[in-house]
DRENGUDREN-167052 format. One record per residue (C-alpha): residue in three letters; x, y, z. Coordinates in steps of 0.2 Angstrom, whole numbers, m for minus. Layout:
// residues N
<site><res>ala</res><x>X</x><y>Y</y><z>Z</z></site>
...
//
This chain:
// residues 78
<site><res>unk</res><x>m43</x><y>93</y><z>38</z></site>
<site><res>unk</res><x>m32</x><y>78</y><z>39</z></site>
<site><res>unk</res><x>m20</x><y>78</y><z>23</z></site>
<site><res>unk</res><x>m20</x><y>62</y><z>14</z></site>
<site><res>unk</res><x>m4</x><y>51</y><z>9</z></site>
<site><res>unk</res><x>4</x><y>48</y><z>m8</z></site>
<site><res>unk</res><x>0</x><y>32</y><z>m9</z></site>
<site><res>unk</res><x>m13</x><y>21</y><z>m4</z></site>
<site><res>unk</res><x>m14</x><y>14</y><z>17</z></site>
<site><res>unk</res><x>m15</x><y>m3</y><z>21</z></site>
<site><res>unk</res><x>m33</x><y>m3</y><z>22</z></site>
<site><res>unk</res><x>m36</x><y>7</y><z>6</z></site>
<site><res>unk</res><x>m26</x><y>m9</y><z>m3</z></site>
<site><res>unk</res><x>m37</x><y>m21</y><z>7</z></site>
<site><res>unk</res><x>m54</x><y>m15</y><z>2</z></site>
<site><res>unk</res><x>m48</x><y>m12</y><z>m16</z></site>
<site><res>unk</res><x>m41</x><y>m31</y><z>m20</z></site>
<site><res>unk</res><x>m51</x><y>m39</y><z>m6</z></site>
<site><res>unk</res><x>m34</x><y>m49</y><z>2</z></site>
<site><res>unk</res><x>m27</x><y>m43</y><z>15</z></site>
<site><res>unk</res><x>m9</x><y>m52</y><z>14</z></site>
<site><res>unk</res><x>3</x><y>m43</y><z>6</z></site>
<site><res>unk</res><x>7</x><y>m56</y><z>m7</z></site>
<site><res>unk</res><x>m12</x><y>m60</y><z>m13</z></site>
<site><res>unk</res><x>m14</x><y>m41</y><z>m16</z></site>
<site><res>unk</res><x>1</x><y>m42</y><z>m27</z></site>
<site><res>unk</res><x>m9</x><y>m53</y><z>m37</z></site>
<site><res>unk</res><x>m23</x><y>m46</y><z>m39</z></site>
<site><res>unk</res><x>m13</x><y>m29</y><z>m44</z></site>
<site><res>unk</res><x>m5</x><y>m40</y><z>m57</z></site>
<site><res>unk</res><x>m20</x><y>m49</y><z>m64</z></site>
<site><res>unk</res><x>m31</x><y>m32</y><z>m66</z></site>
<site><res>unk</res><x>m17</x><y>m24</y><z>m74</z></site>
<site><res>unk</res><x>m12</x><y>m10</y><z>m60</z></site>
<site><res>unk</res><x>6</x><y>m3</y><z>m58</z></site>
<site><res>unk</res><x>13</x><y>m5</y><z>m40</z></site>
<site><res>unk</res><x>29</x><y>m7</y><z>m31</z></site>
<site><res>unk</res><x>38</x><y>m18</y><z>m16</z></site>
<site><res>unk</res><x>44</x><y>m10</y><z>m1</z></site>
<site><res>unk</res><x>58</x><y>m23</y><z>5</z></site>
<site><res>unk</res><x>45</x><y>m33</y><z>16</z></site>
<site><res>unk</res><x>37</x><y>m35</y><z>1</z></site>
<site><res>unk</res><x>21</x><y>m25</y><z>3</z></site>
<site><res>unk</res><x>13</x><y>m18</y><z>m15</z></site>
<site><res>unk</res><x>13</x><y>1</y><z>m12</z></site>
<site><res>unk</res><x>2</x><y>10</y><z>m26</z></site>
<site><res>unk</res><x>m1</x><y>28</y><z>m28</z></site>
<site><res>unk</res><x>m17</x><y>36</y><z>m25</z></site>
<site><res>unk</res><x>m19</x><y>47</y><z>m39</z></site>
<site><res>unk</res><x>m15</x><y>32</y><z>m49</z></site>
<site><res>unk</res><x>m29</x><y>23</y><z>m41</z></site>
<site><res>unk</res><x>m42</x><y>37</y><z>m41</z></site>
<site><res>unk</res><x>m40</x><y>36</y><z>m60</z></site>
<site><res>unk</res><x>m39</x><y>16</y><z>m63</z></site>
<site><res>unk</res><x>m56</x><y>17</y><z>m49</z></site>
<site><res>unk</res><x>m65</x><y>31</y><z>m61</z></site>
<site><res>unk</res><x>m60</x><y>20</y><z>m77</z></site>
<site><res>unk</res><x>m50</x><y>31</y><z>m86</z></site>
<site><res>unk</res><x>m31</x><y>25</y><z>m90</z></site>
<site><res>unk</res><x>m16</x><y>33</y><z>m82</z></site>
<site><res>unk</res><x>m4</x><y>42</y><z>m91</z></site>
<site><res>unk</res><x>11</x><y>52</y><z>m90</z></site>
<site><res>unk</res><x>m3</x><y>68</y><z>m97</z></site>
<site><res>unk</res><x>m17</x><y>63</y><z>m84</z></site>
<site><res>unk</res><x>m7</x><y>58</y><z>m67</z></site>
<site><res>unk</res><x>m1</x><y>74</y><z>m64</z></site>
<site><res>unk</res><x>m9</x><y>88</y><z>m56</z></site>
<site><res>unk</res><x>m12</x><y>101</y><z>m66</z></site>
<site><res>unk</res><x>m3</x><y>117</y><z>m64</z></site>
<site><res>unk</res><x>m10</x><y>134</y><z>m61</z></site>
<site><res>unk</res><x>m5</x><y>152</y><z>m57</z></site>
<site><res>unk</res><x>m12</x><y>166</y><z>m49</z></site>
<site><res>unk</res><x>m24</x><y>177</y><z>m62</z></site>
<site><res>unk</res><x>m26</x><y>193</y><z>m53</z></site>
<site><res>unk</res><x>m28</x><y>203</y><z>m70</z></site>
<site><res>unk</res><x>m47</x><y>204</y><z>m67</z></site>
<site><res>unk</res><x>m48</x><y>211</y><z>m49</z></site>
<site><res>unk</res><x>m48</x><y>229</y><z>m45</z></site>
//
């Protein structure tokens, strides 16, 4: 299983805005309303979880975004 990055690869960005230059997909990002960063060749870099969730409709938070924590319940085995 290959694992997947943090954020979203080139071609994710592409098939999501529909531009493949860098600065066209920044404004795209913009106009819809997505969070993203610059890399210093000026490429937008955006997070996948944040993606998966802006893609399903439902609104990013700071609750949301984060993966949700679990621990190990060994209470019921025998």
């Amino acid at each position: 299983m290959e694992i997947q990055s943090e954020t979203l690869a080139e071609e994710e960005l592409a098939a999501i805005t529909g531009y493949q230059i860098p600065s066209r997909q920044a404004g795209w990002l913009s106009k819809n309303g997505w969070e993203y960063v610059l890399t210093g060749a000026r490429r937008p870099v955006v997070g996948r979880v944040y993606a998966r969730l802006k893609l399903a409709g439902v609104k990013p938070s700071a609750t949301n975004a984060v993966a949700e924590t679990w621990t190990l319940d060994l209470s019921k085995v025998s």
